[in-house]
PATI-42665 format. One record per residue (C-alpha): residue number from 1; residue in three letters; x, y, z negated. Coordinates in pm, whole numbers. Layout:
<recs>
+-----+------+--------+--------+--------+
: seq : type :     xx :     yy :     zz :
+-----+------+--------+--------+--------+
: NUM :  ala :      X :      Y :      Z :
...
+-----+------+--------+--------+--------+
</recs>
This chain:
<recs>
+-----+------+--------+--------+--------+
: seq : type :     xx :     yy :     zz :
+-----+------+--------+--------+--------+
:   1 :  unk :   1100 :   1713 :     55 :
:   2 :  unk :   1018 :   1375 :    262 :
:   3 :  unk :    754 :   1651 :    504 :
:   4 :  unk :    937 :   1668 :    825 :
:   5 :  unk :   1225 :   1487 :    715 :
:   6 :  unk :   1354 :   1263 :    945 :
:   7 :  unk :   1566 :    912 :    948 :
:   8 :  unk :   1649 :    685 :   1272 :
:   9 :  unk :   1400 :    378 :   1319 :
:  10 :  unk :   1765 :    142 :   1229 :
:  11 :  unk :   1749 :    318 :    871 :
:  12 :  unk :   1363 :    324 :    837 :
:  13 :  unk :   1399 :    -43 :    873 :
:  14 :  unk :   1662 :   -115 :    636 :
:  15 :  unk :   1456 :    108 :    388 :
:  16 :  unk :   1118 :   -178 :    456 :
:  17 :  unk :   1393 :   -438 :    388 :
:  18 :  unk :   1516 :   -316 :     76 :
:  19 :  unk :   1118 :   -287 :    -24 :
:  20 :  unk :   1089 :   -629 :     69 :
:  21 :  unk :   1388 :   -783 :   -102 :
:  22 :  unk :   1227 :   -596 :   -464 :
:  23 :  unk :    949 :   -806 :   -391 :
:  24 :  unk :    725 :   -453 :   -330 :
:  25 :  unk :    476 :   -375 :     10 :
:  26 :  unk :    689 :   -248 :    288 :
:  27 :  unk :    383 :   -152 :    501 :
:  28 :  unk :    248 :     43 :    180 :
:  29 :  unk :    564 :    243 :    144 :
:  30 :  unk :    597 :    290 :    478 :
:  31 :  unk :    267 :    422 :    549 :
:  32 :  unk :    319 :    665 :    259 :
:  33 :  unk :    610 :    799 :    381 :
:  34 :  unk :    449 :    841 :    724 :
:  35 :  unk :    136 :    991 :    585 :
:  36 :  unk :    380 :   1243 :    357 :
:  37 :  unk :    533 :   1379 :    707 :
:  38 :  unk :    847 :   1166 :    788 :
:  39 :  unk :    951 :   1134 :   1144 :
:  40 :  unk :   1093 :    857 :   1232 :
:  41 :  unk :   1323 :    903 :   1529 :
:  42 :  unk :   1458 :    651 :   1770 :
:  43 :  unk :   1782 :    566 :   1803 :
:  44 :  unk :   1943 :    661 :   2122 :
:  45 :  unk :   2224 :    587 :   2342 :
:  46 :  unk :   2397 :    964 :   2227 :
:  47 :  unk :   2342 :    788 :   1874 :
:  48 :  unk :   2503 :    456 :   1925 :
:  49 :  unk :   2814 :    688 :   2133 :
:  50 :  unk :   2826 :    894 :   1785 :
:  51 :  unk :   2799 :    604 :   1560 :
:  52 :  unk :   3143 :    424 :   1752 :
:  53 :  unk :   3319 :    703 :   1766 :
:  54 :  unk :   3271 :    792 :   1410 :
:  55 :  unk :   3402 :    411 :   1312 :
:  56 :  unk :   3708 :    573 :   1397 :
:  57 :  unk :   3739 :    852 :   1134 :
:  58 :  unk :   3518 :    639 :    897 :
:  59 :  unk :   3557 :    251 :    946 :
:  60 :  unk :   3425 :    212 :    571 :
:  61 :  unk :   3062 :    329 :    669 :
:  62 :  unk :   2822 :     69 :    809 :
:  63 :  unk :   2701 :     98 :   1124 :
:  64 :  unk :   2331 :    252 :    958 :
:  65 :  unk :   2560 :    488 :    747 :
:  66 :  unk :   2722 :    589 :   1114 :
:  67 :  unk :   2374 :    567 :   1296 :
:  68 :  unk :   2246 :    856 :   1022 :
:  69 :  unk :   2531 :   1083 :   1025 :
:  70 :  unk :   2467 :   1066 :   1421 :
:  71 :  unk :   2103 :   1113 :   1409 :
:  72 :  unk :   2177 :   1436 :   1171 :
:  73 :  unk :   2445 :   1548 :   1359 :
:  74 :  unk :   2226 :   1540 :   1709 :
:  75 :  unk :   1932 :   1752 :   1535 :
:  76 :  unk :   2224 :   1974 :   1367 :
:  77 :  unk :   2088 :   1935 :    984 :
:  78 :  unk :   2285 :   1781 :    678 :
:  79 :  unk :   2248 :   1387 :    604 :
:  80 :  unk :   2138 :   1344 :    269 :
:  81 :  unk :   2298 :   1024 :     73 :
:  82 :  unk :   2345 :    912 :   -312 :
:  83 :  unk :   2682 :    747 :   -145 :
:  84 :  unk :   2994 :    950 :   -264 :
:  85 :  unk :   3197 :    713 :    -10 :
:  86 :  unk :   3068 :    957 :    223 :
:  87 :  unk :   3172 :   1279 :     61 :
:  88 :  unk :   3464 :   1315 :    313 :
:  89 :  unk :   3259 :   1313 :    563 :
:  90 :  unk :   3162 :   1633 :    729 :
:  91 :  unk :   2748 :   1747 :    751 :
:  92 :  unk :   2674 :   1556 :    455 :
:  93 :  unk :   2455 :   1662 :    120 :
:  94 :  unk :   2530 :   1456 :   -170 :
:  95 :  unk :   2229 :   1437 :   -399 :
:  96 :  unk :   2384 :   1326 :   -685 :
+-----+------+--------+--------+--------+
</recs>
């Protein structure tokens, strides 16, 4: 599944800083995921527009929940969460 998945560089961090706060090796994970196929795209300014004007509709989301809905909604896939606060939101594939 993770082969040419992608998540923005803001998320890929916050996914090292999770790693970090269990005590585990971000750069291990993260060269895993690389070496599995993840692409890790930047963030751009179309992003950051998405991500503000989404606070509108969903104010609850942080501004890395907004930054992934915008990166999947500029390469026109589904974002993929565990978070059922985002179930309302459109685009979105809840995995459990």
């Amino acid at each position: 599944m993770i082969a040419a998945s992608a998540i923005s560089a803001a998320n890929y961090s916050e996914v090292l800083q999770k790693t970090l706060r269990a005590g585990r090796d971000a750069e291990r994970l993260g060269r895993l995921l690389l070496s599995l196929g993840l692409i890790v795209e930047p963030v751009t300014v179309e992003d950051a527009e998405s991500a503000a004007r989404l606070w509108l509709a969903t104010p609850q989301l942080s501004l890395g929940d907004r930054l992934c809905l915008a990166l999947a909604q500029r390469l026109g896939v589904a974002a993929w969460t565990a978070d059922r606060g985002w179930a309302a939101v459109g685009g979105v594939t809840l995995i459990r």
